[in-house]
C-alpha positions in Angstrom: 19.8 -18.6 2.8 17.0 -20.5 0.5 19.2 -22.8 -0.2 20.0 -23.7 3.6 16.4 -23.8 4.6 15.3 -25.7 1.1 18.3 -28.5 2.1 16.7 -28.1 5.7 13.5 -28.9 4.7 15.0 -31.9 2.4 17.2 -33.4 5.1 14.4 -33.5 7.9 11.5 -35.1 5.9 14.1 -37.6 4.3 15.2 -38.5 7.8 11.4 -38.9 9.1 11.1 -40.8 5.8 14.0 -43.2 6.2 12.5 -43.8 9.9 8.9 -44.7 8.6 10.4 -47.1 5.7 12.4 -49.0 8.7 8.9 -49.3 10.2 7.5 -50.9 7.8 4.9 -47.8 7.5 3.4 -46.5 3.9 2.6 -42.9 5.1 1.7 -40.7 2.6 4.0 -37.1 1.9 3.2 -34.8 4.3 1.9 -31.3 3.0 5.2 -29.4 3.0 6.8 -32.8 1.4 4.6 -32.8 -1.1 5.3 -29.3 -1.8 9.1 -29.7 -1.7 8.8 -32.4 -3.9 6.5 -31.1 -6.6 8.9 -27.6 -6.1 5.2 -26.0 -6.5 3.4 -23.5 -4.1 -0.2 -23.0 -5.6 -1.3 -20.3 -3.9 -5.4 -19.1 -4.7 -6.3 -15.8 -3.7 -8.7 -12.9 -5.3 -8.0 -9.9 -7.4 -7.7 -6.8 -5.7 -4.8 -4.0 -5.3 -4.3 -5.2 -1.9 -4.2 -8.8 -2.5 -3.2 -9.9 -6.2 -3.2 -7.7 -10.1 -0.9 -7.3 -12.7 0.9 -4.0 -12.3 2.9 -1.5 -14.9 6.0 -3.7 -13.2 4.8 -7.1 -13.0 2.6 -8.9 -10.7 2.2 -6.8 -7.4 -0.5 -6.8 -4.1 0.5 -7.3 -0.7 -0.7 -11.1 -0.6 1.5 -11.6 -3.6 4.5 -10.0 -2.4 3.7 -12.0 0.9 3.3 -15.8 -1.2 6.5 -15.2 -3.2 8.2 -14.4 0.1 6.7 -17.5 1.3 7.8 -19.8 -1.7 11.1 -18.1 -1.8 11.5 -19.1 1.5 10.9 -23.0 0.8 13.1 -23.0 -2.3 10.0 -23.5 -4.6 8.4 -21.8 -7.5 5.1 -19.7 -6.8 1.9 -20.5 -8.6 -0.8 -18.2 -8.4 -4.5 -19.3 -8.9 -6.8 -16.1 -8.9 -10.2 -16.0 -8.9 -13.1 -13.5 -9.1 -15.1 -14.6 -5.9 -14.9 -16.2 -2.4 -17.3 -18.4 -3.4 -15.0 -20.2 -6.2 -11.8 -19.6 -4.3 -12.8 -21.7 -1.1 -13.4 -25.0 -2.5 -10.4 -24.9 -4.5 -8.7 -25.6 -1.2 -10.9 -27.7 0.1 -10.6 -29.8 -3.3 -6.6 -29.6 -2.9 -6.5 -27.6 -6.0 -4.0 -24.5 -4.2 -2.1 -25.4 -1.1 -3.1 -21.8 0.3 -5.3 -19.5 0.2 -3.4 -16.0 0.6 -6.4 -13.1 0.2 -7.0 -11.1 3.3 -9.4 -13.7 4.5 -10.8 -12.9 8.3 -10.4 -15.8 10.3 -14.2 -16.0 11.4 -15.6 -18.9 13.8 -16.9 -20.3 10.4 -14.1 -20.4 8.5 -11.9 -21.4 11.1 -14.3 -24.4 11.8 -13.8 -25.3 8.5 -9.6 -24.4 7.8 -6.5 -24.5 9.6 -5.1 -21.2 9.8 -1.4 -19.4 9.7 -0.5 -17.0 12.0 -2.9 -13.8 12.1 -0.7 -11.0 10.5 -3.0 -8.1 11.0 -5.9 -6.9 12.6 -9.3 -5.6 10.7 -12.4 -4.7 12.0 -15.8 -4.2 10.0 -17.0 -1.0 9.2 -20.3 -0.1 7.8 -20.2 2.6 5.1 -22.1 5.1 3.8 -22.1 8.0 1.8 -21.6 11.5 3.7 -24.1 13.9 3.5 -26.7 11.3 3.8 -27.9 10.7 7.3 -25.0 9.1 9.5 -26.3 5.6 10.7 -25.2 5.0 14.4 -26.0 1.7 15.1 -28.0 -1.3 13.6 -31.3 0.0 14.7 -30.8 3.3 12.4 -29.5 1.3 9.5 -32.4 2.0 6.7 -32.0 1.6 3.2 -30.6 -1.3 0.7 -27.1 -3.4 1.8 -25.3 -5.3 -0.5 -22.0 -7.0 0.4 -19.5 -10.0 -1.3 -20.9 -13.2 -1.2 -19.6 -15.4 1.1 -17.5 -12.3 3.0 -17.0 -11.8 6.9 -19.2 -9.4 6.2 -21.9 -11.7 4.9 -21.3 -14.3 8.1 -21.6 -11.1 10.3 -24.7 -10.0 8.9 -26.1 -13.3 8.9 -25.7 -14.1 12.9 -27.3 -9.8 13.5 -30.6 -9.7 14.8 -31.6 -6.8 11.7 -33.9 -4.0 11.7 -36.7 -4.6 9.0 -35.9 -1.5 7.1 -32.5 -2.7 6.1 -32.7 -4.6 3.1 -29.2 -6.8 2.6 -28.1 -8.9 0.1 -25.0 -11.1 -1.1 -23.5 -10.8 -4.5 -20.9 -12.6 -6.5 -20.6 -9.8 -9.3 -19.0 -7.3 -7.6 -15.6 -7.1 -5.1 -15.2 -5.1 -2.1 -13.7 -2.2 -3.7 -16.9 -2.0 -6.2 -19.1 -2.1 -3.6 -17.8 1.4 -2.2 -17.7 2.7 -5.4 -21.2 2.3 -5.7 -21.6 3.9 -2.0 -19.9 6.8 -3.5 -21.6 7.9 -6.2 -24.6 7.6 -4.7 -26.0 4.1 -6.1 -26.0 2.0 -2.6 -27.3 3.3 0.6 -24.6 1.1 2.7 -21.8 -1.6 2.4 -19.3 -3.2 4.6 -15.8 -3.1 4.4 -13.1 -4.1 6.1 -10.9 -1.3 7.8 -7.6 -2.1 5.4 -9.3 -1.8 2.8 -11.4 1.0 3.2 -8.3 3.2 4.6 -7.2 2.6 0.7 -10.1 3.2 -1.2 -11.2 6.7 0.7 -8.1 8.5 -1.2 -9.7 8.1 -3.9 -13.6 8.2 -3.0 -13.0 10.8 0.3 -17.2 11.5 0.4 -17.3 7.5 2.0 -17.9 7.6 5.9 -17.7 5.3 8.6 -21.3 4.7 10.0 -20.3 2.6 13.0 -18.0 -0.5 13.9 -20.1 -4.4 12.4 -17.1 -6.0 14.2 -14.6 -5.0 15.9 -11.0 -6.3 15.3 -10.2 -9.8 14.0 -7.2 -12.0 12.9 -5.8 -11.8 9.2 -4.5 -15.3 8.0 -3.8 -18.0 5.5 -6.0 -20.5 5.6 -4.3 -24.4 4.6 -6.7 -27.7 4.4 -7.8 -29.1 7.4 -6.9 -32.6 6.0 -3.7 -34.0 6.8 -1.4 -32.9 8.8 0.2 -29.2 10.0 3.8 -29.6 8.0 2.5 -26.4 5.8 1.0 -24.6 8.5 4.1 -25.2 10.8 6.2 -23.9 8.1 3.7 -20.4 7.5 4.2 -19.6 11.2 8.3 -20.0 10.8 8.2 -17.7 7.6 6.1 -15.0 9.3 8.2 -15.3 12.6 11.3 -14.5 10.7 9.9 -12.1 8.3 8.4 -10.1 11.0 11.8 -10.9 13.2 14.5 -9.3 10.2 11.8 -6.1 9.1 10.4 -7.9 6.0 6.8 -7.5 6.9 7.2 -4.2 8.4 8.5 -3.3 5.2 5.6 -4.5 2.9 2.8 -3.3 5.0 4.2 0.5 5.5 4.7 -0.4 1.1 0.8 -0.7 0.8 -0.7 0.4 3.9 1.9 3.0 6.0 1.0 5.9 4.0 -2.9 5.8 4.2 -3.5 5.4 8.2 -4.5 8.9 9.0 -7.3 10.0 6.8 -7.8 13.8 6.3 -11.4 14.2 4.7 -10.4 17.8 3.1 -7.0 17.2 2.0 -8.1 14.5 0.2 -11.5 16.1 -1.4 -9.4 19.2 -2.5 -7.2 16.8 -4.0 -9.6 15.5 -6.1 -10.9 18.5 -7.2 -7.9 19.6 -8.2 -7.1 16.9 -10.3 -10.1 18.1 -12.4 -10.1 21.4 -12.4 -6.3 22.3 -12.1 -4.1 19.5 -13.2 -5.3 18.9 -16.8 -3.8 21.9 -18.0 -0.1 21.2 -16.3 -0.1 17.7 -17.5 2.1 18.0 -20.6 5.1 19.7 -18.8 5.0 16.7 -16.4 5.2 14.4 -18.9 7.8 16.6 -21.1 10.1 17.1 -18.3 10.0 13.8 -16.2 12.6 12.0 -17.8 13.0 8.6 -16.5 10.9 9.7 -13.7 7.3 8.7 -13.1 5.4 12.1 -14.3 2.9 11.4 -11.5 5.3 10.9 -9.3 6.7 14.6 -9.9 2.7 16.0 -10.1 2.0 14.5 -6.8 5.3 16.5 -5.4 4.6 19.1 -7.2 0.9 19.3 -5.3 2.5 19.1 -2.4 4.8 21.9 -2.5 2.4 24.3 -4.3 -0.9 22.6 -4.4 -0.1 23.5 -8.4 0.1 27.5 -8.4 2.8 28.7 -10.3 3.4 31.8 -8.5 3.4 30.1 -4.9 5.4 31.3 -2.2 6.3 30.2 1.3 7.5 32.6 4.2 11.1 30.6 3.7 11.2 32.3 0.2 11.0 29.0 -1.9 8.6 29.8 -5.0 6.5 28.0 -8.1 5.4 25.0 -9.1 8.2 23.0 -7.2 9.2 25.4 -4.7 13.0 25.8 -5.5 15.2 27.8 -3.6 17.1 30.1 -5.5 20.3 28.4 -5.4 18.3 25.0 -6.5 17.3 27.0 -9.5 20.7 28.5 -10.6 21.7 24.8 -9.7 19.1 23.8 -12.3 19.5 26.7 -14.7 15.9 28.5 -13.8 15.7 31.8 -15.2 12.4 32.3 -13.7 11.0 30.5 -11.1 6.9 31.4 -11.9 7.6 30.0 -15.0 5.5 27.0 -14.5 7.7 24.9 -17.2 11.1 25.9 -15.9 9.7 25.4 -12.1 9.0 21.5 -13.2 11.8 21.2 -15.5 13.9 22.7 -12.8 12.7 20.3 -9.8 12.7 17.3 -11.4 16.0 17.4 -12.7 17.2 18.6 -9.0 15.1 15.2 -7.7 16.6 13.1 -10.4 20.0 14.5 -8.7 18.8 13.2 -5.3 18.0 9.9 -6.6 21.3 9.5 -8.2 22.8 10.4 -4.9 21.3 8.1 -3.1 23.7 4.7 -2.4 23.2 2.8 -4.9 22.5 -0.7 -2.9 19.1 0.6 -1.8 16.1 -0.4 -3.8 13.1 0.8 -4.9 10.7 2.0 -3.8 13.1 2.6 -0.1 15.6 4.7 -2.6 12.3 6.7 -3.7 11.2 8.0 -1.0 14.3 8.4 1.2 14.6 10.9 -2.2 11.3 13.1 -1.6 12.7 13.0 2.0 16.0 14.8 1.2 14.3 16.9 -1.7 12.0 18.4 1.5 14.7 18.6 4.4 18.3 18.4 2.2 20.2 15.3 1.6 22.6 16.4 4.7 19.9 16.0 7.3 18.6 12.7 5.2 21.9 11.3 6.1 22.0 12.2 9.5 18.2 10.7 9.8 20.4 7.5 8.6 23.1 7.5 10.9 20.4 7.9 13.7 18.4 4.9 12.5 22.0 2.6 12.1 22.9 3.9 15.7 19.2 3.1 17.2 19.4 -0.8 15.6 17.5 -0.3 12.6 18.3 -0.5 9.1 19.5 2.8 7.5 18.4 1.6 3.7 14.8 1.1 4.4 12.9 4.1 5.1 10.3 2.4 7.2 12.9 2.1 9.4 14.6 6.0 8.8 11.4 7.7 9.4 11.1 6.3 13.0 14.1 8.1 13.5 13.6 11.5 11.3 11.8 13.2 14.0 14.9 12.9 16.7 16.1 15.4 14.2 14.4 18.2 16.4 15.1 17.0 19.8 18.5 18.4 21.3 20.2 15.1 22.6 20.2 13.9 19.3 20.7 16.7 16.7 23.6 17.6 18.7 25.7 14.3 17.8 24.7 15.4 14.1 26.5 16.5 11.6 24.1 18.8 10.7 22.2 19.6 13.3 18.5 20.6 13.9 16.2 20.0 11.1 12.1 19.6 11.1 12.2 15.6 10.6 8.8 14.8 11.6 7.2 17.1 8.6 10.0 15.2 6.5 7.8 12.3 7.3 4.4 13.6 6.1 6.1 15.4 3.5 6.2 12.0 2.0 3.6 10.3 2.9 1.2 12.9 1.9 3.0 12.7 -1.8 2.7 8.8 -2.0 -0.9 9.1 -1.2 -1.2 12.1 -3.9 0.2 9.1 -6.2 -1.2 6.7 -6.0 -4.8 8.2 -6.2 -2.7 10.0 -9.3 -2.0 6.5 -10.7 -5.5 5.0 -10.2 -6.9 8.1 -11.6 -4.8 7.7 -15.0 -5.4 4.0 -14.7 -9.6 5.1 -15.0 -8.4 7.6 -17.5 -10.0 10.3 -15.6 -7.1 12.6 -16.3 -7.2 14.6 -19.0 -4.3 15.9 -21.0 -4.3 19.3 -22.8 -3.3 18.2 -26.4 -0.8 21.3 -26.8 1.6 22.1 -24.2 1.6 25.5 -24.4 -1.9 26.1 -23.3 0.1 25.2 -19.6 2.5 27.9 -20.0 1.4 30.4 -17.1 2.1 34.0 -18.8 4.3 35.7 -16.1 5.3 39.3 -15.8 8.7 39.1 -17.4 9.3 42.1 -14.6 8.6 39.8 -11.5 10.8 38.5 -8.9 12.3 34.9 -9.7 
């Protein structure tokens, strides 16, 4: 298919050429010439975990994922040009330095005045931020305290056009991003900041204590933003790519990847999280690590929350128990003797997970083959597979679970589970089941990143002593 629409591409601008040179004309390339002919996309964009960093796998963000899509698309190599402010990133374009600029940029009156724009590909609106417990601004008039916000944001050009009270004090920086900003707001350093609703929706599983004052702006257009100069070759290209990506589920895909899990924010959930990962965690940490195998130990931690919220002796009223929650046929299965043995609980479940992995088809990727996994490890690999045949049935695409967890919840409704192999199952909680774990994870991940986790040196101090006399 690249190779089609790179010969595509090719053919159409040699046939404008050859009509220009029997013209007599000397016209210059045309943007998406000049790209097909260098066989260069120089993308700029900023740092950030939603928009461009170096990963444990490679270069990841959902701008990134986005531009290689992009540059696959034309048949070209991607180039990425990152840099550490708006400010230096904008004039790279206008300068002809990148060919986009691909970094959550809000496509303001301003900036549109001065850039072409792609096609908006999501929606964000401003949201002034402050730290709870301090006293909740409502509106503009209430805002009192110090403001500091990027340099050369939305935010900034917001602010700037706001008749402001005089007891907000607001400035600009280029020394800190978004993300630091609230940071700050969290731990108290900042009265208020401004972030964009994305981002914030990110950054609260890990800082849950940030609150939404009121809406700055309310919803605006998400775009790349191409030169003005010239002609609209590139820009006519960007609104092909995002038509068919959004057309055959590729965008869907990559937003649930970076944003699907983190929509509904639970203020408690998340604060108890955190706690946890102080108080309780530290202790568990080396059995995680002994007994994930190829596994992701935070990965199995973050499961391991969910199903016990770490208590070794949990029980639910279904009678699964410990750590993992394994039935007792998962832990004969998995050769549990006991399953309040805290070690033998995560040994135990995340060999049985490993299992499910394994038995997943192997044509579906990561991270799809991961968390169609947690799904079957919560509701059973039978009802995970009638969830599939549901989702093929309905049109969708039974190896992507954005697609599967539309369709998990028909699981409990009669007209459906009745065509099933297996019949009724709770599919909806199969659906938070998962995306409660991937939010556990990644906060686990940026945690570990900060090295705010701290691992026991000796693995034994996480043994949970258990009356040899109690029930499995």
């Amino acid at each position: 298919m690249q190779l089609v629409r790179f010969v595509f591409f090719q053919g159409f601008y040699l046939f404008i050429a050859a009509l220009m040179l029997g013209c007599g004309s000397q016209q210059p390339p045309s943007s998406l010439q000049r790209v097909l002919d260098e066989g260069v996309l120089k993308v700029g964009t900023n740092y950030g975990r939603t928009t461009y960093y170096h990963g444990v796998v490679g270069r990841e963000g959902f701008e990134y994922e986005l531009a290689k899509g992009f540059a696959d698309y034309l048949g070209v190599e991607l180039e990425v040009f990152p840099y550490y402010s708006l400010n230096d990133l904008f004039p790279q374009l206008a300068q002809r330095n990148v060919d986009i600029i691909a970094a959550g940029i809000t496509m303001t009156p301003q900036r549109m005045a001065q850039f072409n724009f792609g096609p908006a590909y999501q929606d964000v609106s401003q949201k002034v931020v402050y730290l709870q417990g301090r006293e909740r601004p409502r509106n503009l008039s209430q805002l009192n305290g110090n403001m500091l916000v990027v340099s050369g944001s939305s935010h900034a050009e917001t602010l700037t056009r706001l008749d402001l009270p005089a007891t907000l004090n607001w400035q600009q920086t280029d020394e800190r991003d978004a993300e630091e900003l609230l940071e700050l707001v969290a731990q108290g350093e900042l009265d208020y900041t401004v972030a964009d609703s994305n981002i914030l929706a990110v950054v609260r599983r890990r800082y849950p204590q940030l609150s939404i004052g009121f809406t700055l702006m309310d919803e605006q257009g998400v775009g790349w933003a191409v030169n003005t100069q010239g002609d609209d070759g590139l820009r006519a290209a960007l609104i092909e790519y995002f038509g068919t990506i959004r057309e055959n589920g590729t965008f869907t895909v990559l937003q649930d990847k970076y944003f699907g899990h983190v929509q509904n924010f639970d203020y408690v959930d998340t604060r108890e999280f955190i706690r946890a990962t102080e108080s309780t965690l530290p202790q568990f940490i080396p059995l995680f690590q002994k007994h994930a195998g190829d596994l992701d130990w935070r990965l199995v931690a973050a499961m391991s929350y969910q199903e016990s919220h770490w208590d070794p002796k949990a029980k639910s009223p279904t009678g699964v128990r410990g750590m993992m929650m394994l039935t007792l046929a998962t832990a004969k299965d998995m050769n549990v003797d006991s399953r309040l043995d805290a070690e033998q609980s995560i040994r135990g479940g995340a060999q049985y997970f490993a299992s499910l992995l394994r038995r997943v088809p192997a044509r579906i990727q990561d991270p799809d083959k991961t968390w169609l996994a947690l799904a079957a490890y919560n509701i059973g690999l039978g009802h995970l597979e009638d969830a599939r045949v549901l989702t093929q049935r309905g049109g969708g695409n039974p190896d992507m679970w954005v697609d599967v967890k539309q369709h998990l919840p028909l699981l409990r409704q009669k007209k459906f589970y009745k065509t099933t192999r297996y019949g009724y199952a709770r599919g909806d909680e199969a659906v938070a089941y998962v995306d409660n774990i991937r939010r556990y994870y990644d906060t686990l991940v940026w945690l570990d990143e900060q090295e705010r986790l701290s691992a026991v040196s000796d693995s034994t101090t996480a043994r949970v002593v258990v009356d040899s006399s109690s029930q499995n």
